[in-house]
Residue frames relative to the residue before (quaternion, step in Angstrom):
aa qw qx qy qz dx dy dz
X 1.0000 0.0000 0.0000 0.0000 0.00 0.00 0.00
X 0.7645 0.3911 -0.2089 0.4679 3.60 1.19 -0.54
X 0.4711 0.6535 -0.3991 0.4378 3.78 1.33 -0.73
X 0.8053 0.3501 -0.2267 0.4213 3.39 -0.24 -1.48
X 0.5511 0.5968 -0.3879 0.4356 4.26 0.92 -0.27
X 0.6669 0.3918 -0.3109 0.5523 3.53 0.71 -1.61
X 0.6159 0.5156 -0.4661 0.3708 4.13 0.61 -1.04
X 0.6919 0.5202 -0.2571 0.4297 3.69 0.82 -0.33
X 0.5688 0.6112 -0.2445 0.4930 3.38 1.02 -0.77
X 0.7145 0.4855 -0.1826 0.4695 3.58 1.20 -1.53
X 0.5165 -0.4803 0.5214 0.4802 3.11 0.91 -1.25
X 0.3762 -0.6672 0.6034 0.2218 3.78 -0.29 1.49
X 0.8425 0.4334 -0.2849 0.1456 3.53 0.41 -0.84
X 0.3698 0.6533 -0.3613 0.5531 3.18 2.37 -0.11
X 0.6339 0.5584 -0.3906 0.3657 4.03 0.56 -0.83
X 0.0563 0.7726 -0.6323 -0.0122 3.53 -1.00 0.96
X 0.8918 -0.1623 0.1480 0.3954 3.52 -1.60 0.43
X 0.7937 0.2456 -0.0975 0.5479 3.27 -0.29 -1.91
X 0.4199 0.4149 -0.6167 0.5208 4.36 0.26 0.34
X 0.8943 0.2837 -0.2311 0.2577 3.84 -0.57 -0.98
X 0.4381 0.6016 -0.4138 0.5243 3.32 1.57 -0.13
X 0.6845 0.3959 -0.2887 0.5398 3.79 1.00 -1.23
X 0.8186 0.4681 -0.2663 0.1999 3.31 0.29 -0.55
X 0.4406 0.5605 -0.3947 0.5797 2.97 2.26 -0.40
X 0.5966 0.6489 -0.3235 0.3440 3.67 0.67 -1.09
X 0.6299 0.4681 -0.2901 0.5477 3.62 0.75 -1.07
X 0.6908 0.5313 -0.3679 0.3243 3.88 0.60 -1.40
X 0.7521 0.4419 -0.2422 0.4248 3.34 0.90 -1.05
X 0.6185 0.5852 -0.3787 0.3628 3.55 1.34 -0.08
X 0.3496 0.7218 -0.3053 0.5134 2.98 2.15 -0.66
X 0.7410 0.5382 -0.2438 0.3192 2.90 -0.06 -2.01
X 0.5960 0.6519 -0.1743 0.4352 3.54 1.39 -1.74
X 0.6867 0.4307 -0.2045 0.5487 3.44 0.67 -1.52
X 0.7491 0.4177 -0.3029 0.4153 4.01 0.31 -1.18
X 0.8831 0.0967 -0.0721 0.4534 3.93 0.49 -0.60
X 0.7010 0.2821 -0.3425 0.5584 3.75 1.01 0.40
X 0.4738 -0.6907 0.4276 0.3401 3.72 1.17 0.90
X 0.7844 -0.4140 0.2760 0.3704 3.82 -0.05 1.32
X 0.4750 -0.7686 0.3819 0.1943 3.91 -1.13 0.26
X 0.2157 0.8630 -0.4238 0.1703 3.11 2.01 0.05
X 0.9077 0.1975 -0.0051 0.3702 3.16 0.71 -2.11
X 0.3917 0.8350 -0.2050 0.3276 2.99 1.59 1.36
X 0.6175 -0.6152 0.2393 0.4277 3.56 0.01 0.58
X 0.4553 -0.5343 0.5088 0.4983 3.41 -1.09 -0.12
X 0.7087 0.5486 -0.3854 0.2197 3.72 0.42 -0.45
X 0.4849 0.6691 -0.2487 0.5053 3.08 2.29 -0.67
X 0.6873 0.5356 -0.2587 0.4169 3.19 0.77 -1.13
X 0.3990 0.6670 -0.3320 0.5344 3.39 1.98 -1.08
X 0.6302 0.6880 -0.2523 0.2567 3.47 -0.17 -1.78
X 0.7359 0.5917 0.0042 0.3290 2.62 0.37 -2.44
X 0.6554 0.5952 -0.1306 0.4462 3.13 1.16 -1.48
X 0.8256 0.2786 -0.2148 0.4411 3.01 0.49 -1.37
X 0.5869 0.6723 -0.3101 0.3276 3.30 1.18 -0.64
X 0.4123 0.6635 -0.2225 0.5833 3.41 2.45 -0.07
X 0.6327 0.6564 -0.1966 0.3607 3.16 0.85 -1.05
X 0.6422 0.5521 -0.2000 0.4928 2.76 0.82 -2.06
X 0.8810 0.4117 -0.0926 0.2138 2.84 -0.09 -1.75
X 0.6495 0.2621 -0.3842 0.6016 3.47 1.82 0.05
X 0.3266 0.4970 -0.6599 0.4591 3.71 0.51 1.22
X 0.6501 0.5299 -0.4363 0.3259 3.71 0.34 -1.00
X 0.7111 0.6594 -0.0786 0.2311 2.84 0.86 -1.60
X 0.6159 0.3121 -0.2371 0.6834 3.21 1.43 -1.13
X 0.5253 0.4902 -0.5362 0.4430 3.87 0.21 0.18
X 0.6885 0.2999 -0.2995 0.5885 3.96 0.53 -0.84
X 0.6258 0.1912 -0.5450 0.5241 4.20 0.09 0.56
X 0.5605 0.4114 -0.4733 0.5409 3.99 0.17 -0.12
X 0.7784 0.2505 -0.4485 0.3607 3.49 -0.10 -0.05
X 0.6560 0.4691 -0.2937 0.5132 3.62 1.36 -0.48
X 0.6598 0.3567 -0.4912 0.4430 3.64 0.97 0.29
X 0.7177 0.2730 -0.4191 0.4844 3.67 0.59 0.58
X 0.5117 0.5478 -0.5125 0.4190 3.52 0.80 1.32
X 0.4410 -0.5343 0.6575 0.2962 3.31 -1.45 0.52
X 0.6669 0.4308 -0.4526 0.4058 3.83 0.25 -0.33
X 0.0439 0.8604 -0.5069 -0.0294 3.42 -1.30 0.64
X 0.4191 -0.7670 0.3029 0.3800 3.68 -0.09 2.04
X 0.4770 -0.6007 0.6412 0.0220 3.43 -1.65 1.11
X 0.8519 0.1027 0.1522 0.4904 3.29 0.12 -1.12
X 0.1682 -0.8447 0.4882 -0.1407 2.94 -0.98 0.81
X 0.7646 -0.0412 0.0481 0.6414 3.99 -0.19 1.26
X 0.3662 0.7926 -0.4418 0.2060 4.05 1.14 -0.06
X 0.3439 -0.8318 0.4183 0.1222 3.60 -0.53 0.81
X 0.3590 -0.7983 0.4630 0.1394 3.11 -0.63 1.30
X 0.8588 -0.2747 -0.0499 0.4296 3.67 -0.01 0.91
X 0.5478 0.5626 -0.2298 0.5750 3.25 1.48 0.92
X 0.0213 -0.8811 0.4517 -0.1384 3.67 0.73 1.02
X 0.3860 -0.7880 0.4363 0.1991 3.34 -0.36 0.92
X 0.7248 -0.0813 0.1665 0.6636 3.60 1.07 -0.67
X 0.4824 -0.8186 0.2277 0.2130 3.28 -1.29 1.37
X 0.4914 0.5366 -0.5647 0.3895 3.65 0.93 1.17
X 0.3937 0.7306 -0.5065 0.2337 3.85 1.59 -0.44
X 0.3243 -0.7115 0.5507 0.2920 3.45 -0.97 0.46
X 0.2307 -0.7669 0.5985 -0.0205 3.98 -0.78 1.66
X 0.1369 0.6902 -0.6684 -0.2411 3.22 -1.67 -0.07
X 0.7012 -0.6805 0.1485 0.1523 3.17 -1.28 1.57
X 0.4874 -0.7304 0.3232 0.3528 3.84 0.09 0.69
X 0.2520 -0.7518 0.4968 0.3529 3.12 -0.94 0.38
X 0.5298 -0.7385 0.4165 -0.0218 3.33 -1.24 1.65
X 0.0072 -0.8217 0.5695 -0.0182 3.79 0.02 1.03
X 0.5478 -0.6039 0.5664 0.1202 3.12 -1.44 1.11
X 0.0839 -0.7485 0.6366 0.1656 3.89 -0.66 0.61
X 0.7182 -0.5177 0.3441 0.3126 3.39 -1.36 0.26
X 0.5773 0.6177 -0.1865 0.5004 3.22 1.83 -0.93
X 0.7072 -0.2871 0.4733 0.4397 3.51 0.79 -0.83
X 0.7532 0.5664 -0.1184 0.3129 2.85 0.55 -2.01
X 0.3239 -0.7540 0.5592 0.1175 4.01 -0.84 0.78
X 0.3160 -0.7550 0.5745 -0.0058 3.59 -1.60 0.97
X 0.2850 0.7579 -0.5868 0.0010 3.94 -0.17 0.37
X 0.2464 -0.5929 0.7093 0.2909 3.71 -0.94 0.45
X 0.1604 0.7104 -0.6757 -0.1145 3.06 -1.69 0.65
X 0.0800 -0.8470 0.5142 -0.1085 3.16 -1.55 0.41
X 0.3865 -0.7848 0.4017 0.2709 3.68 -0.86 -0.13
X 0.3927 -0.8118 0.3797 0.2064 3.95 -0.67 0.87
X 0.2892 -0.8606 0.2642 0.3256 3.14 0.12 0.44
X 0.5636 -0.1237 -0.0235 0.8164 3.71 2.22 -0.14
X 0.0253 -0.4765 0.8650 0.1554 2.96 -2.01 0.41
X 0.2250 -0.5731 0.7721 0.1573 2.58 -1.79 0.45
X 0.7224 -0.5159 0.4604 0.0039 3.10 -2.17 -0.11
X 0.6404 0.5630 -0.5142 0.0927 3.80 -0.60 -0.77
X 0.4841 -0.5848 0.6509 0.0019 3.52 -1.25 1.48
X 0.2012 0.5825 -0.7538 0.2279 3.27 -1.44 1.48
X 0.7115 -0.1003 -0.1897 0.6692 3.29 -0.86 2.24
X 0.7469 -0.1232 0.4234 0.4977 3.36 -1.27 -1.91
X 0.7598 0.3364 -0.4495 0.3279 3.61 0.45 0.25
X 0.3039 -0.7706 0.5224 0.2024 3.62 -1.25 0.61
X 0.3372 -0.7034 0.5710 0.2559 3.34 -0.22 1.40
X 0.3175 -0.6741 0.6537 0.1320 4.15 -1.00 0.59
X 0.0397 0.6819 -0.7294 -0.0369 3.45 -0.90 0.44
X 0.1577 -0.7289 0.6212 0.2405 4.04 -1.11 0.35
X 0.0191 0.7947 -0.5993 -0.0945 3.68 -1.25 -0.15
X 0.3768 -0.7466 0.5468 0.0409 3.25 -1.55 1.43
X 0.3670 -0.7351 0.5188 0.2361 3.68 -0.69 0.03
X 0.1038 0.9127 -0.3890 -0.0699 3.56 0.55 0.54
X 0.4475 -0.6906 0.5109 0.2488 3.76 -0.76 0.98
X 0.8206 0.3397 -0.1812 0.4223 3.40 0.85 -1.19
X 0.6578 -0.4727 0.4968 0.3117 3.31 -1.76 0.47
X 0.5419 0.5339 -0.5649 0.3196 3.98 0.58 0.32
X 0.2448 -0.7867 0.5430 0.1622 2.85 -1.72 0.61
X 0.7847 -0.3626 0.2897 0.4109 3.37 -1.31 0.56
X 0.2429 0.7141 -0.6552 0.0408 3.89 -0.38 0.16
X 0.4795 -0.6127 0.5885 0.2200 3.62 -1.25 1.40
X 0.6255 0.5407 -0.4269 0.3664 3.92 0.50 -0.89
X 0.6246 0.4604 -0.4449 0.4472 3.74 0.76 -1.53
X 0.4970 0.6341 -0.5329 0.2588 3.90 0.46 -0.79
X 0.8101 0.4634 -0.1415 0.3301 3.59 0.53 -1.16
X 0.6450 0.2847 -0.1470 0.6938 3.27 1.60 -0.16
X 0.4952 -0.7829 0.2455 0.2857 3.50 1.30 1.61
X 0.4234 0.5767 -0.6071 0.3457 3.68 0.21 0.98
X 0.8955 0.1523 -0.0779 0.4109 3.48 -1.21 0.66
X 0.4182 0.7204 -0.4408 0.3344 3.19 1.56 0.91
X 0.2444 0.8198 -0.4965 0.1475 4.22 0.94 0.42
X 0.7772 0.4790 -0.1542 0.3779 2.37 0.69 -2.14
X 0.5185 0.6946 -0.3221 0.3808 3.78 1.13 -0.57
X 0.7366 0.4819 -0.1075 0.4623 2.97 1.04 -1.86
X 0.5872 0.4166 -0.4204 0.5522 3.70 1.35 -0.16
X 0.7153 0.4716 -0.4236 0.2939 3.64 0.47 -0.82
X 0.5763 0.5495 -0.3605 0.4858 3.56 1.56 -0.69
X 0.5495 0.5772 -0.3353 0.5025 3.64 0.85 -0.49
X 0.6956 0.2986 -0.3547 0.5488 3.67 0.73 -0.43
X 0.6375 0.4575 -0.4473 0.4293 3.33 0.09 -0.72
X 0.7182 0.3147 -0.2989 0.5438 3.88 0.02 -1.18
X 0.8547 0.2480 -0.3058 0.3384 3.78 0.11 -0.01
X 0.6199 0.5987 -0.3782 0.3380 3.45 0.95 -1.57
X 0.3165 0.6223 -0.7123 0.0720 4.13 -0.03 -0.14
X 0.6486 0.6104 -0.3509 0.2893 3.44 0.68 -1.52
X 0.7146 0.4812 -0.2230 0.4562 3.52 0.92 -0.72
X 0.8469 0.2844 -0.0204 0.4488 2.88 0.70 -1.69
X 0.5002 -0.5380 0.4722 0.4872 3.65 1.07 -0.56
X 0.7701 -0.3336 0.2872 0.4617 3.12 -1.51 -0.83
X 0.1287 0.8732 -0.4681 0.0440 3.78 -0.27 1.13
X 0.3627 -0.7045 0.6061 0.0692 3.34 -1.94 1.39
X 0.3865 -0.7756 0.3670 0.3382 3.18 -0.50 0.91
X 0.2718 -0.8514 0.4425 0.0733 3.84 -0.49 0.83
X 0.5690 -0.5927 0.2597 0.5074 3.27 2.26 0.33
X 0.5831 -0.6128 0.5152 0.1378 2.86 -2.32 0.04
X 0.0883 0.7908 -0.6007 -0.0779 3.68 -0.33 0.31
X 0.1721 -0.7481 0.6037 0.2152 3.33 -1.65 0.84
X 0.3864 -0.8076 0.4269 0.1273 3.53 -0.72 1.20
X 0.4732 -0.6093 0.5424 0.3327 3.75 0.06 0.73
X 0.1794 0.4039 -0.8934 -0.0804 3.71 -1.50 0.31
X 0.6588 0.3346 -0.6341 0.2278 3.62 -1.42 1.27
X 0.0118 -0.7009 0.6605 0.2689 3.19 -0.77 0.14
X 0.6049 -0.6935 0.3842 0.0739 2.01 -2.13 1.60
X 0.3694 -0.6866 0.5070 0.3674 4.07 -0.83 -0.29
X 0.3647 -0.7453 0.5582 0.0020 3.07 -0.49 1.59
X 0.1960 -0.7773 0.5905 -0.0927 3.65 -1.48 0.92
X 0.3908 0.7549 -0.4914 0.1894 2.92 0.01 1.73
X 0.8230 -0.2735 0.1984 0.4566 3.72 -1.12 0.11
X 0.6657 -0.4893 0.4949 0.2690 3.40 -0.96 0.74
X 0.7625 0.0789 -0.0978 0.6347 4.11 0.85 -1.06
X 0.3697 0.6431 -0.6217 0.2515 3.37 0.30 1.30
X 0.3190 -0.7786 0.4960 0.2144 3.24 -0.62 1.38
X 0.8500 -0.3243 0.2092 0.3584 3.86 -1.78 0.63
X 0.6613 0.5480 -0.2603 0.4412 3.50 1.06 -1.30
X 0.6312 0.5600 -0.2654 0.4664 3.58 1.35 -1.04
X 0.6593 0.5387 -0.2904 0.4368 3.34 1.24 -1.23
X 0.5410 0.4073 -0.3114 0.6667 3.81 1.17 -0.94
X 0.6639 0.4391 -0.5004 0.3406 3.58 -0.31 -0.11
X 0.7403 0.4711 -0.1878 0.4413 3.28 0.93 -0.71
X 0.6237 0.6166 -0.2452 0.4132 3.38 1.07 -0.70
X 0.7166 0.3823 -0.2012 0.5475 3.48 1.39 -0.95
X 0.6135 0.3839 -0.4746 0.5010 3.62 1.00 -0.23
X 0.4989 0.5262 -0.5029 0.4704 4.23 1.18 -0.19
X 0.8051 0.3346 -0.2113 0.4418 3.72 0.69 -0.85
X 0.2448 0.7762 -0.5378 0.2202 3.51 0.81 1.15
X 0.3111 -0.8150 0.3753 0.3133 3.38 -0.50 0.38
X 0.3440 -0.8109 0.4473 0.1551 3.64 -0.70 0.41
X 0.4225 0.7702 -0.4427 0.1797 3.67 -1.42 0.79
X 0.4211 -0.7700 0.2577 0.4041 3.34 0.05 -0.92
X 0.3155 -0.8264 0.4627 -0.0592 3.40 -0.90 1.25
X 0.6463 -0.5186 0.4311 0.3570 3.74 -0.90 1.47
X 0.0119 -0.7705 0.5819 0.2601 3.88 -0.58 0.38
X 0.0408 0.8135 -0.4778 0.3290 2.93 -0.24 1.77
X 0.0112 0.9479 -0.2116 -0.2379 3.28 0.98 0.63
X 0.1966 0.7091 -0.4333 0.5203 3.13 1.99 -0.01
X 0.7481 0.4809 -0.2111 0.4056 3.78 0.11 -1.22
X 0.6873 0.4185 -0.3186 0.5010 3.33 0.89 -1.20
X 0.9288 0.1950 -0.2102 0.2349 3.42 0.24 -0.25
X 0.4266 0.5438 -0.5613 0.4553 2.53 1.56 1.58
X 0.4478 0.4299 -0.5951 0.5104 3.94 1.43 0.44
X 0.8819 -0.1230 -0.0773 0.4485 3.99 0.03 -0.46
X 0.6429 -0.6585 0.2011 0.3356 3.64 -0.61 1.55
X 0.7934 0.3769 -0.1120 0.4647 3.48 1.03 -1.37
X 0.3168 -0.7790 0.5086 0.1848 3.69 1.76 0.58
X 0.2884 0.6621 -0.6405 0.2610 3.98 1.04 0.93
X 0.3048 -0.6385 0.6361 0.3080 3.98 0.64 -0.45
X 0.2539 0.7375 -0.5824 0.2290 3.12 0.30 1.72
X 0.5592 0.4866 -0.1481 0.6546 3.16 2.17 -0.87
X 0.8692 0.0032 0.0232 0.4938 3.05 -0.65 -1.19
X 0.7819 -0.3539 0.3171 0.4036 3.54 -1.86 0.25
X 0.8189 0.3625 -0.2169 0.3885 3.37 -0.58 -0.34
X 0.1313 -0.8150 0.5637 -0.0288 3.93 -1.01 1.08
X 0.1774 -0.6417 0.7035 0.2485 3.96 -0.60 0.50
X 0.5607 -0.5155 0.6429 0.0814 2.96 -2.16 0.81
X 0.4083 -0.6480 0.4426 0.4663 3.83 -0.54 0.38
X 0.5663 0.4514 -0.4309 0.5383 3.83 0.68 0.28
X 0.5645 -0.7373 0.3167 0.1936 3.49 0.99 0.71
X 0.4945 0.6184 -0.4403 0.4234 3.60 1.66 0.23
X 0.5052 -0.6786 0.3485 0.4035 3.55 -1.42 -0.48
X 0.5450 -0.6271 0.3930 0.3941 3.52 -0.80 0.91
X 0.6119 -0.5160 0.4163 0.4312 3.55 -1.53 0.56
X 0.7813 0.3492 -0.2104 0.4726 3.84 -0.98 0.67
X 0.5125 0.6022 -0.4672 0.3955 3.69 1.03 0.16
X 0.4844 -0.6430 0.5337 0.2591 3.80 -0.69 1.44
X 0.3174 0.6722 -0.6288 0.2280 3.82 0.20 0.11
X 0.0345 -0.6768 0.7317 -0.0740 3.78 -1.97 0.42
X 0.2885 -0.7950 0.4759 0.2413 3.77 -0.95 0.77
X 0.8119 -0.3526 0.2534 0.3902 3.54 -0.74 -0.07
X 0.5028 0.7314 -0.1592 0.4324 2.77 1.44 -0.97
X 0.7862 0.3323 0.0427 0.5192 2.87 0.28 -2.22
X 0.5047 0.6280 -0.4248 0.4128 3.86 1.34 -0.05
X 0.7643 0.4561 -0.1715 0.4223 3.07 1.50 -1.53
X 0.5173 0.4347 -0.4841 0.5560 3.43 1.39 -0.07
X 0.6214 0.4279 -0.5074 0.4164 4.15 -0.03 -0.32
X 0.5836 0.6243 -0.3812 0.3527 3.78 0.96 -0.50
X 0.7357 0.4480 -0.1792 0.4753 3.30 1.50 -1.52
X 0.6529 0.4738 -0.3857 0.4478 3.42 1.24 -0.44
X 0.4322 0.6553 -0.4069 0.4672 4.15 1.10 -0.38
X 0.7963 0.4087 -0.2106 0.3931 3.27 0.70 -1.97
X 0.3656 0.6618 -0.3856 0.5288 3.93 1.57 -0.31
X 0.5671 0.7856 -0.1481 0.1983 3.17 0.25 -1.40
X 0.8533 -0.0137 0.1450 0.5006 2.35 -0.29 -1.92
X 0.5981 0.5141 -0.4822 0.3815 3.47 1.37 0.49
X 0.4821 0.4972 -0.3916 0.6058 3.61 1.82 0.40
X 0.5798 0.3128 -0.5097 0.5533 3.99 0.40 0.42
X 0.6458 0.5819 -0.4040 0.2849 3.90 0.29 -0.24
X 0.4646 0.7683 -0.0380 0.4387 2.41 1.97 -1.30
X 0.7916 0.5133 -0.0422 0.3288 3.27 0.35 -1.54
X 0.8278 0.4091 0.0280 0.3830 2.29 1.51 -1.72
X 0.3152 0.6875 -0.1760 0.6301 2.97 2.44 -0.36
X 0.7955 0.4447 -0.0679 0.4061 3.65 0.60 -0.66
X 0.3006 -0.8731 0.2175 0.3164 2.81 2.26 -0.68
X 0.2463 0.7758 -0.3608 0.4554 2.91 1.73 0.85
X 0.1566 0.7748 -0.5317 0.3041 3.61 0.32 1.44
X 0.1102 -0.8322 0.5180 -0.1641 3.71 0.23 1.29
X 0.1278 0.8510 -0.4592 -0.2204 3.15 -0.47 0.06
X 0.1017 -0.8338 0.5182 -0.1610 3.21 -0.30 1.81
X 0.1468 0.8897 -0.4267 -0.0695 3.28 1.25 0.76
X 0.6537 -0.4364 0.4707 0.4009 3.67 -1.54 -0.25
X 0.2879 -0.8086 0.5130 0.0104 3.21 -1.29 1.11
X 0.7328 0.5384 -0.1456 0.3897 3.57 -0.89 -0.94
X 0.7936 0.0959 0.0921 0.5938 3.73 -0.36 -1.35
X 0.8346 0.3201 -0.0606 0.4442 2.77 0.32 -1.54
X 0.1886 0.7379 -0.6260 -0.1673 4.11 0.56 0.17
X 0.5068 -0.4887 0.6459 0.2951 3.99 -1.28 0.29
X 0.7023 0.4363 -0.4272 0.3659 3.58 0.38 -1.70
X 0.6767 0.6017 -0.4156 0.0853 3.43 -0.06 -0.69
X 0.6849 0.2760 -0.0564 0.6719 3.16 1.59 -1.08
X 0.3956 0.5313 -0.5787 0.4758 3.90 0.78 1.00
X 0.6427 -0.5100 0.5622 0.1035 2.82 -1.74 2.28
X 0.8121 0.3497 0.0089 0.4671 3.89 0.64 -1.51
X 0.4655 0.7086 -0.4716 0.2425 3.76 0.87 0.90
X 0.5860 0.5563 -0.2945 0.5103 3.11 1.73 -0.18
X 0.7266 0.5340 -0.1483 0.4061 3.55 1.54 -0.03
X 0.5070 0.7294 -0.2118 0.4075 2.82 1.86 -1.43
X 0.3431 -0.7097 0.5863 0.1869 3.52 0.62 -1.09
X 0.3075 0.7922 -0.4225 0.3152 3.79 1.41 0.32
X 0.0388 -0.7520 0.6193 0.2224 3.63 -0.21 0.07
X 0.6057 -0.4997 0.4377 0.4380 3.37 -1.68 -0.01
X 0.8272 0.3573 -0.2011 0.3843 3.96 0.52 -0.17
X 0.4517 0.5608 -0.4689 0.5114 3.33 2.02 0.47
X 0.8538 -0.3585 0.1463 0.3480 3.34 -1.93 1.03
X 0.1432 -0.8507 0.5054 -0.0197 3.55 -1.16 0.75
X 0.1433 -0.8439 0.4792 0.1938 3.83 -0.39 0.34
X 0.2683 -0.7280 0.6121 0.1533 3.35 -0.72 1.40
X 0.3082 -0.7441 0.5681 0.1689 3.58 -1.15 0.33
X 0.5578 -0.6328 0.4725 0.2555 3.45 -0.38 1.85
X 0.2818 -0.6952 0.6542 0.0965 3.84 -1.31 0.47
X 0.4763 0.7178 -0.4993 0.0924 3.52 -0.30 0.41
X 0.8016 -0.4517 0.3094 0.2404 3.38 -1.47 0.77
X 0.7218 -0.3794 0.4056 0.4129 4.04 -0.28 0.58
X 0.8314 0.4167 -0.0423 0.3652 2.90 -0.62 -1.84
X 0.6987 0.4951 -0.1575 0.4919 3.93 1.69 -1.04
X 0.5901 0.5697 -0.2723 0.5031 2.98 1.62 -0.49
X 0.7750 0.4122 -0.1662 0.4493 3.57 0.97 -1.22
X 0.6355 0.3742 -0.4528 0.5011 3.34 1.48 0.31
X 0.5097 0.5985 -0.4501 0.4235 3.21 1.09 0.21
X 0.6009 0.5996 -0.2111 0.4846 3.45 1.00 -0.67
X 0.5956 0.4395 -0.2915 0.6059 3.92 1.28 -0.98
X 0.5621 0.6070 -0.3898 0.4045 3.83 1.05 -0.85
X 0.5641 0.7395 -0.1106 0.3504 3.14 1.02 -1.57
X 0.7763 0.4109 -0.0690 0.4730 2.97 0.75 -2.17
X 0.7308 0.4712 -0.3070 0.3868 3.67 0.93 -1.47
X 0.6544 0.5137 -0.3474 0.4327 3.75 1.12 -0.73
């Protein structure tokens, strides 16, 4: 929470390798010394552990300053709470607030884990970012059939609120950032450069991005989609498979979120508490707080989530919008 702030402050672009390798190293010895009472009277396998668990974690690391020293975006904010302030100097931005039919009022809150920044004229394009443990990916389809809708609900929260902070602001998307590194698979005589080649295109991050290409290549200069989703062609269009969405079509994913979640308030307001979880890819049971309570069986009703292609989703959505 404190490394990657001061690396900004200095200059992302002064920071090399061996600094974050030492500096992750010290954190976790900290970390060792402050909540698992020091390593003195610890195994060798802990001590193993420990090690690698350094490792990892300063590979990640220098991947997120290597990706932020060839970006024009630069993180602002940090852990920043999204209508839920802990105390009354914490720095917040304000939820967006939905009217129910009853009377009754909706706010999602939550916490961001970075925004970042990049300024053209008077507007601040906004990018958010997530730290993800797991091996899911972004899918635009689960959006519509409410899975994996947070990160949305913070970017829509900045745009419709953040001016105060941020000025005048376009949303520039969402990236999730791996914290795992992955295990790469290559040839027996692949040489070290191949092995880093491969490791950073395994640790790309995934989501969806303004297709703006001005934008794209101020998150990574050569818009190869070595970082982030989305890749220009040397004719300057987007390649086939590049998460990208216009303003437009942001503002219809905004209106379909705000639908949403003012029909789960609903529902739930009414006391209307089915359980019809998600199945298949997605199962819900697996990671539900309440499966031991719910009363689900294994052969009572299930919801499969529909698969469909970007481009099927957002004309669904105009469908949506024109009716």
């Amino acid at each position: 929470a404190k490394v990657l702030p001061e690396y900004t402050a200095e200059g992302i672009e002064n920071i090399e390798r061996p600094r974050v390798f030492s500096d992750v190293a010290e954190a976790v010895a900290q970390y060792a010394d402050d909540v698992m009472g020091g390593t003195e009277d610890k195994t060798d396998r802990f001590a193993a552990l420990l090690k690698r668990l350094s490792a990892i974690t300063g590979a990640l690391l220098w991947q997120v300053v290597c990706e932020l020293k060839q970006s024009r975006f630069e993180p602002v904010d940090y852990e920043i709470s999204v209508g839920n302030p802990h105390g009354e100097d914490e720095p917040c931005i304000p939820p967006v607030v939905l009217a129910l039919p009853d009377g009754g009022k909706v706010r999602v809150v939550g916490k961001i884990d970075r925004v970042d920044v990049h300024k053209r004229g008077d507007t601040s394009y906004v990018r958010i970012l997530d730290y993800k443990t797991g091996s899911k990916e972004f899918r635009l389809s689960d959006v519509i059939e409410g899975i994996n809708v947070q990160m949305l609900i913070y970017l829509f929260s900045v745009w419709q609120n953040g001016r105060e902070r941020y000025g005048d602001v376009v949303p520039a998307g969402i990236l999730y950032l791996p914290a795992r590194l992955p295990v790469v698979e290559v040839g027996r005589d692949a040489d070290t450069e191949k092995i880093k080649s491969d490791q950073v295109k395994a640790l790309r991050m995934n989501g969806l991005l303004l297709d703006d290409p001005e934008i794209i290549r101020a998150m990574e200069k050569d818009a190869a989609g070595l970082f982030i989703p989305a890749k220009l062609n040397n004719n300057g269009e987007f390649s086939k498979g590049s998460d990208i969405a216009s303003l437009e079509q942001m503002g219809l994913l905004k209106k379909s979120i705000e639908k949403l979640l003012i029909k789960m308030a609903e529902t739930l307001r009414q006391g209307d508490i089915a359980a019809i979880p998600t199945a298949g890819e997605v199962a819900a049971c697996d990671w539900c707080d309440y499966k031991t309570v719910c009363g689900h069986e294994q052969d009572d009703p299930v919801r499969f989530l529909q698969k469909l292609e970007d481009k099927d989703v957002f004309d669904k959505l105009a469908e949506v919008e024109d009716d």
